[in-house]
C-alpha positions as CSV (number, residue, x, y, z in Angstrom):
1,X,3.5,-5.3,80.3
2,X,0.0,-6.9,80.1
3,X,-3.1,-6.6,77.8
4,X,-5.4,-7.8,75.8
5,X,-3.5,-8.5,73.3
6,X,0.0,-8.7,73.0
7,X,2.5,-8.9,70.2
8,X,6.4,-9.4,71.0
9,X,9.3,-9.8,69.3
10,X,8.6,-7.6,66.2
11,X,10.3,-5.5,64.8
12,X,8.5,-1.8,65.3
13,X,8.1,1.4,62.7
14,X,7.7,4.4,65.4
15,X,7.3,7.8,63.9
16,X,11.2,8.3,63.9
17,X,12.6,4.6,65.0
18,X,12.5,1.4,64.4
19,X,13.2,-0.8,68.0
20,X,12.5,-4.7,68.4
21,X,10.1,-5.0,71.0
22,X,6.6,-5.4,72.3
23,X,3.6,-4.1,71.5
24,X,0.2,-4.3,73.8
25,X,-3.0,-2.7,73.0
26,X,-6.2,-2.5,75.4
27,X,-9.9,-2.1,74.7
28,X,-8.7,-1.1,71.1
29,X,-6.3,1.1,71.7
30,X,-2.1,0.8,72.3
31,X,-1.2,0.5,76.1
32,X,2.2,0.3,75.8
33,X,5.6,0.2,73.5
34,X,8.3,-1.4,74.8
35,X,11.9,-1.9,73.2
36,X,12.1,-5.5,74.2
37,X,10.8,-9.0,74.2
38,X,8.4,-9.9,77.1
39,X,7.9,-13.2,78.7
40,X,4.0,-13.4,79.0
41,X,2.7,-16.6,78.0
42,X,-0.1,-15.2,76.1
43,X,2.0,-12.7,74.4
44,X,1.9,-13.5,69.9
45,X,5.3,-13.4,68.9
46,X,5.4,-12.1,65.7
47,X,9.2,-13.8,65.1
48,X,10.9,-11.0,64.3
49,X,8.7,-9.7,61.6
50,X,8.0,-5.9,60.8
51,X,4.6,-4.1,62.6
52,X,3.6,-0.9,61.3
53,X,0.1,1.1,61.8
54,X,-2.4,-0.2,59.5
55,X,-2.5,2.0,56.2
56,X,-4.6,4.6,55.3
57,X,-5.7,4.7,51.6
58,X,-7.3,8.4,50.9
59,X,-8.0,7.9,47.1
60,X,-8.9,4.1,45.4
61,X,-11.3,3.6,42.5
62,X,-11.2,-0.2,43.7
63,X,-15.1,-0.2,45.0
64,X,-15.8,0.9,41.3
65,X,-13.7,-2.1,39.7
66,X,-15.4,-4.8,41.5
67,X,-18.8,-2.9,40.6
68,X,-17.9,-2.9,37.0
69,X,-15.4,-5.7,36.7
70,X,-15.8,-5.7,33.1
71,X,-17.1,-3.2,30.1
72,X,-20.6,-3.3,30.3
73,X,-20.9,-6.1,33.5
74,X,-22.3,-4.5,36.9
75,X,-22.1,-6.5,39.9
76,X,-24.1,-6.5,42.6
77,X,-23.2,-4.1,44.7
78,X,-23.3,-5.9,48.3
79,X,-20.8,-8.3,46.7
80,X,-18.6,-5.6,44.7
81,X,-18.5,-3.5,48.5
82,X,-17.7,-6.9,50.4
83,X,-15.2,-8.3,48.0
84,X,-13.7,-4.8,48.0
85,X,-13.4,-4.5,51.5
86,X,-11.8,-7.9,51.7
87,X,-9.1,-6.9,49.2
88,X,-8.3,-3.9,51.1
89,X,-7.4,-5.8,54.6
90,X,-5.8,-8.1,52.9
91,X,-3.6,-5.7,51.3
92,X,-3.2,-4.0,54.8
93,X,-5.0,-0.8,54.6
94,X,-7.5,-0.7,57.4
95,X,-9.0,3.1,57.0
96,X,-10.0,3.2,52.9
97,X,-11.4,6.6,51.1
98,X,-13.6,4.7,48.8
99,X,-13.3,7.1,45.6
100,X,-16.6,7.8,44.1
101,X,-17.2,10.1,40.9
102,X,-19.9,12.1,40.6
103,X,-20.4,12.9,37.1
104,X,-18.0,11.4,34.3
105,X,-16.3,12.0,31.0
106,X,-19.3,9.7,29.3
107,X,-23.1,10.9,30.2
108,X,-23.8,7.5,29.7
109,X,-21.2,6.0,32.1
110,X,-22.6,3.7,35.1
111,X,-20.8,6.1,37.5
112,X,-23.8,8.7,36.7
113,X,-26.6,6.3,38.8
114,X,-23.9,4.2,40.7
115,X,-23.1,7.0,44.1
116,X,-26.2,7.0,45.9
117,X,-26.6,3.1,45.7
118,X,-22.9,2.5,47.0
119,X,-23.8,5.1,49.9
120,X,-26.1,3.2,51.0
121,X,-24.2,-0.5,50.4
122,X,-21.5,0.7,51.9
123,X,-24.0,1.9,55.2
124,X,-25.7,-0.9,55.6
125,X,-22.7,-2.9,55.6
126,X,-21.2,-1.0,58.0
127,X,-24.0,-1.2,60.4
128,X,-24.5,-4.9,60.4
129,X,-20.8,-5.2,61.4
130,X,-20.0,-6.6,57.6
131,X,-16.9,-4.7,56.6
132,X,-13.8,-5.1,57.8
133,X,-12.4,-1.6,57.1
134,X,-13.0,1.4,58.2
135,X,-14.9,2.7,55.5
136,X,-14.9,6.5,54.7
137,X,-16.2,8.5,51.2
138,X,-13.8,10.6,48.6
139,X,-16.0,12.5,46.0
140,X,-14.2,12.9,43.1
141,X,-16.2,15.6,41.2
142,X,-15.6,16.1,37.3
143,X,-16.1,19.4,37.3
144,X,-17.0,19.4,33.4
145,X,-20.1,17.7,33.9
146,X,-23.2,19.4,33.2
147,X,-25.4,17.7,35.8
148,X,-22.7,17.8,38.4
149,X,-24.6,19.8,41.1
150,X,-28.1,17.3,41.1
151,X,-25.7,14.5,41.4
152,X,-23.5,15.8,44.5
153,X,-26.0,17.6,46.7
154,X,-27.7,14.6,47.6
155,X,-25.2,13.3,49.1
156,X,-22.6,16.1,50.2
157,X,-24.1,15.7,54.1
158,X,-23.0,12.1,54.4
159,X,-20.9,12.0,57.7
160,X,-18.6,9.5,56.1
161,X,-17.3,12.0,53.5
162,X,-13.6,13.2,54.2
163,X,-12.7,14.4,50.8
164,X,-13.6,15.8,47.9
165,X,-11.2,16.2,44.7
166,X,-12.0,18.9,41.7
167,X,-11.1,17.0,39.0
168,X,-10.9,18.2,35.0
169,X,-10.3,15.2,32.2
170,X,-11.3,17.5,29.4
171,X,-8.7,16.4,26.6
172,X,-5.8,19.1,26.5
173,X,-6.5,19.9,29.7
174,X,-4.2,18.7,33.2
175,X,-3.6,14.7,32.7
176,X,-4.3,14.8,29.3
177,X,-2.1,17.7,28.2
178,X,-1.2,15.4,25.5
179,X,-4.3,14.8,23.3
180,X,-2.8,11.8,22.0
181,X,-2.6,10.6,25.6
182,X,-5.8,11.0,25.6
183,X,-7.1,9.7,22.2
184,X,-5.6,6.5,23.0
185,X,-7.3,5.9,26.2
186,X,-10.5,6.9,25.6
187,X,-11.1,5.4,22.1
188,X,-10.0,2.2,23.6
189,X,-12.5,2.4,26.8
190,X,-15.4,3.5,25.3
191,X,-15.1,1.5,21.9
192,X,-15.2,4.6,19.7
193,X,-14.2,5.0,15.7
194,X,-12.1,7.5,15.0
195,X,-15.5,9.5,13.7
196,X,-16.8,9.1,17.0
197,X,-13.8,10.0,19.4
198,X,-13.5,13.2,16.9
199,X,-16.9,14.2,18.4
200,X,-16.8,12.9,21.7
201,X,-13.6,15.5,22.4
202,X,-15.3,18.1,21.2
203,X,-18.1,17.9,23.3
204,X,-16.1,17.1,26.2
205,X,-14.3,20.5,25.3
206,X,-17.5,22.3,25.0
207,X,-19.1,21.3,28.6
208,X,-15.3,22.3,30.3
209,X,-16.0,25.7,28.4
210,X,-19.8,26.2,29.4
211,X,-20.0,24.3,32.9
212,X,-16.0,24.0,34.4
213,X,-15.4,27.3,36.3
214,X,-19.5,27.0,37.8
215,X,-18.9,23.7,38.8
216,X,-15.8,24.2,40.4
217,X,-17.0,27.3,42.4
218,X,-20.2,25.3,43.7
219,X,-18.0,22.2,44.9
220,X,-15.7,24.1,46.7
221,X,-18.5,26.4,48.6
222,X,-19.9,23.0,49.7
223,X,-16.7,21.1,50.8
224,X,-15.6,24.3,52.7
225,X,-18.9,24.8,54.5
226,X,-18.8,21.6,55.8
227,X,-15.2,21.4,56.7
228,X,-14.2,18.6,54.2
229,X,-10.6,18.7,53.1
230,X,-10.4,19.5,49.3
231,X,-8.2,17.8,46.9
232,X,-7.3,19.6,43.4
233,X,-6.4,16.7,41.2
234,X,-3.7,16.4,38.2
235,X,-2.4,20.1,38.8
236,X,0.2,20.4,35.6
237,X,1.3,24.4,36.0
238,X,1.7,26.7,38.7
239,X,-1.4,28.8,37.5
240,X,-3.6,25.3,38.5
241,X,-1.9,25.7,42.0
242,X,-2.5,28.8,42.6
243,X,-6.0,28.4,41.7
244,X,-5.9,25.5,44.6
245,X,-4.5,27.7,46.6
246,X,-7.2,30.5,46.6
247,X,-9.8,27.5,46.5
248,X,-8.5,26.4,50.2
249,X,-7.5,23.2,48.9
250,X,-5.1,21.0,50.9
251,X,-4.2,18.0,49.2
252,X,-2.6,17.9,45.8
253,X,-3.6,14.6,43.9
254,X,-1.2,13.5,41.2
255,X,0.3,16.6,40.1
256,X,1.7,16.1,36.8
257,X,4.4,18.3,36.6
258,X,7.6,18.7,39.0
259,X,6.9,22.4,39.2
260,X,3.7,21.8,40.2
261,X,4.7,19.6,42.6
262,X,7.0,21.7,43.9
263,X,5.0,24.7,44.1
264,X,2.3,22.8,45.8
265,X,4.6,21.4,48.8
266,X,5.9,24.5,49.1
267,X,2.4,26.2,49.9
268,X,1.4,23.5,52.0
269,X,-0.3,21.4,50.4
270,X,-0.2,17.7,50.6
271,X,1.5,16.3,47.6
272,X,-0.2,12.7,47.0
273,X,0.9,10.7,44.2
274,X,0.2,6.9,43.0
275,X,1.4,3.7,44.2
276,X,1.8,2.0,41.2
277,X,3.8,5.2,39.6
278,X,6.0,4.8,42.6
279,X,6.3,0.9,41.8
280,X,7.0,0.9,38.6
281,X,9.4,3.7,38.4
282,X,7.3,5.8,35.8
283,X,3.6,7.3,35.2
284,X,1.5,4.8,33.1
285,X,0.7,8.2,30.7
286,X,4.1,10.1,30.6
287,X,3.2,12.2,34.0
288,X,5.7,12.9,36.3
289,X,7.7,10.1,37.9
290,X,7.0,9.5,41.6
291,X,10.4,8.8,42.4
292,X,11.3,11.6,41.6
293,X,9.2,13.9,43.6
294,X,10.4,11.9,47.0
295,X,14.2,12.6,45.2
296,X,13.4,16.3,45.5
297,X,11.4,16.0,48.9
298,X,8.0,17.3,47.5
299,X,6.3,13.9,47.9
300,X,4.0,13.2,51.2
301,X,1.2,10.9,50.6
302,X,1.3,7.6,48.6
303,X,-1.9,5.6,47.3
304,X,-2.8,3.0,45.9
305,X,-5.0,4.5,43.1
306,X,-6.0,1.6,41.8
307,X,-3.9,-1.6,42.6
308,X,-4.6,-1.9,46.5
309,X,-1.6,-3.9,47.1
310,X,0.9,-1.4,46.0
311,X,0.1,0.9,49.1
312,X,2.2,-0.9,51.5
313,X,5.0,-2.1,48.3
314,X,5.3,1.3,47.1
315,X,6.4,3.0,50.6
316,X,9.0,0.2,50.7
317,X,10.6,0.6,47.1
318,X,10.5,4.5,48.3
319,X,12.5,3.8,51.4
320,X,15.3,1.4,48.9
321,X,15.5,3.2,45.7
322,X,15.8,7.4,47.8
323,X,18.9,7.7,49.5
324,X,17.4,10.4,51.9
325,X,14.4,8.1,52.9
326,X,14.2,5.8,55.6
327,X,11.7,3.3,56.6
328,X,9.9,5.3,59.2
329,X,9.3,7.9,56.8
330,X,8.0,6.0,54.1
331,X,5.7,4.4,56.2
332,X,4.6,7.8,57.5
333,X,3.4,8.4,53.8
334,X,0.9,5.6,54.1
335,X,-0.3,5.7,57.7
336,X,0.2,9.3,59.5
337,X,0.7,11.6,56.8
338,X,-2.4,11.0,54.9
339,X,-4.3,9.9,58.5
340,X,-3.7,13.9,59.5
341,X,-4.8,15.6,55.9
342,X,-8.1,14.0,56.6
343,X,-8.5,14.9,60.7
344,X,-8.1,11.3,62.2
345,X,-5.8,12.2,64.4
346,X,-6.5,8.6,66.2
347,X,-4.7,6.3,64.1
348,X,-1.5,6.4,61.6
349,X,1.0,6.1,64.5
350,X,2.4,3.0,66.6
351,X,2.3,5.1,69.4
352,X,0.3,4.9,73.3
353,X,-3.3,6.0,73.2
354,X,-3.8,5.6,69.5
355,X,-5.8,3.0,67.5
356,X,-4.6,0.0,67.3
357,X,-5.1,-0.5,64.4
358,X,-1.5,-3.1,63.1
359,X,-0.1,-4.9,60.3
360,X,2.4,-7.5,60.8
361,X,4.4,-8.5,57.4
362,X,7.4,-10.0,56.0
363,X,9.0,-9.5,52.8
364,X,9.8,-11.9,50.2
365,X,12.5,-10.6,47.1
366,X,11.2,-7.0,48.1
367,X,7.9,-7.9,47.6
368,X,5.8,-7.0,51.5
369,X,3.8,-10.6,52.2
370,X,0.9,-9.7,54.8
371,X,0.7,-11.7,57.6
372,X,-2.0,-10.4,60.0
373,X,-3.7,-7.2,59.9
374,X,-5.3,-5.9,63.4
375,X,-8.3,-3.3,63.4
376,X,-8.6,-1.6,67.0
377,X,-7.3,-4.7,68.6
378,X,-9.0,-7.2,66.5
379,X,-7.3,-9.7,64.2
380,X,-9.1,-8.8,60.8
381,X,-6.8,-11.1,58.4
């Protein structure tokens, strides 16, 4: 076994296996898998550490946190994109979805101006050979939003785009079934008196009435004529799937409900849930647990949302705390399953002929420690 790069001794997730081996990848891509140690000087031995395909990250509002690190504080956005990026690889997600919204629960939010000028960070970057990722674009459209259709036509031709989610935060609606739930985290993000968060629901209410069904229709004509996979996001009742479901939507983002769940899986949709929910056992507002959707087998894509580092931690507290899940299959939910709900059917997979795209890690009281992330060949972190 020869190559251009070779790593030995590691301890491989295949699609179905896990063998102690070699790996050696060529002009960017894997040239070979073998289930043993070689003896080529050159060779990196990873001493017995675990190598997986580098993760794939379909939904992550983490551009939008280092553009806005604080209430009221924009960054620049070459930094917030670089800094971004670096805190991806370093969590080991080489192909990130960079969540966008277009349109927001606050017509006076930043995200209203903030797309087009990350489009065009995030391309610039890219071209000068900046970014370490590979860098691709998930429109999260608030479908409530009056201006919604100026804001997205702009930039629905973007080759970069991959997904688009119809999303609804009107309080009593999906997510926010509860309107306490939802009282408490809007009054405390936007500031607002009791007065004021009393009005600000009712118009919220008001623009889901007058704009929601429009905007939804217009999204999903666009996204379908241009052969983007749609996401329907926070589905809470079977009625909101089968809406997906007549929409020609494929990816169910944090369904709230296990019947929703469940009725989503079943129909072939991709069931993604959070990271973080999976880590810590429990939704941060009451939602469904993500444990127990991979209990009752209707769980197939984990992200990070918005804690990049839980990608890679959350597929391995899957693969300890369900009995029926082993490591190959939880690291299918962050590498192949999501890499194939999006079309890149080059990467996700420690398998000949695909990117070789790698992370080599070791774990420390459960916790995954990255050691050296790989992007087509090329050692990245």
């Amino acid at each position: 076994m020869s190559g251009e790069l070779v790593l030995t001794n590691a301890r491989i997730v295949l699609a179905d296996e896990i063998v102690q081996g070699t790996v050696s990848v060529r002009s960017g891509r894997i040239d070979a898998v073998d289930a043993s140690r070689t003896a080529i000087p050159s060779a990196v031995d990873l001493e017995g550490g675990t190598l997986i395909p580098g993760l794939i990250e379909l939904h992550t509002d983490n551009i939008e946190r280092h553009l806005m690190p604080r209430p009221k504080a924009d960054w620049p956005s070459e930094a917030a994109v670089m800094s971004h990026d670096r805190e991806v690889v370093a969590s080991g997600i080489t192909t990130v979805c960079n969540a966008l919204a277009v349109g927001a629960v606050n017509t006076h939010a930043i995200r209203e101006t903030m797309l087009l000028e990350i489009c065009r960070t995030v391309d610039g970057l890219d071209d000068s050979g900046a970014l370490k990722a590979d860098h691709f674009l998930h429109l999260r459209c608030e479908v409530s939003y009056p201006s919604l259709p100026g804001l997205i036509e702009p930039v629905i031709d973007h080759p970069a785009i991959r997904i688009i989610s119809v999303m609804d935060h009107t309080p009593g609606q999906r997510q926010f079934a509860d309107i306490g739930e939802y009282a408490s985290f809007y009054k405390g993000r936007f500031g607002l008196n009791d007065a004021e968060l009393e009005r600000f629901m009712k118009e919220r209410q008001a623009d889901q009435i007058r704009y929601s069904a429009t905007n939804r229709s217009k999204v999903v004509e666009l996204g379908s004529a241009r052969g983007i996979s749609l996401a329907s996001h926070d589905d809470a009742t079977e009625d909101h799937v089968d809406e997906a479901i007549s929409d020609g939507i494929v990816i169910a983002e944090f369904p709230t409900t296990k019947a929703a769940a469940k009725k989503s899986h079943e129909n072939g949709l991709a069931v993604l849930m959070g990271g973080p929910n999976m880590v810590r056992g429990r939704s941060h507002n009451g939602n469904i647990s993500a444990r127990d959707l991979a209990e009752a087998g209707t769980l197939d894509i984990l992200s990070s949302d918005y804690i990049p580092a839980s990608l890679l931690y959350a597929a391995l507290v899957m693969e300890r705390s369900v009995d029926d899940i082993a490591l190959p299959q939880a690291i299918a939910t962050v590498t192949r399953n999501p890499a194939r709900q999006i079309s890149l059917d080059d990467r996700g997979e420690i398998a000949v002929g695909k990117r070789a795209d790698l992370v080599h890690f070791r774990e420390t009281g459960g916790v995954p420690v990255i050691q050296n992330v790989w992007r087509e060949g090329r050692l990245v972190a």
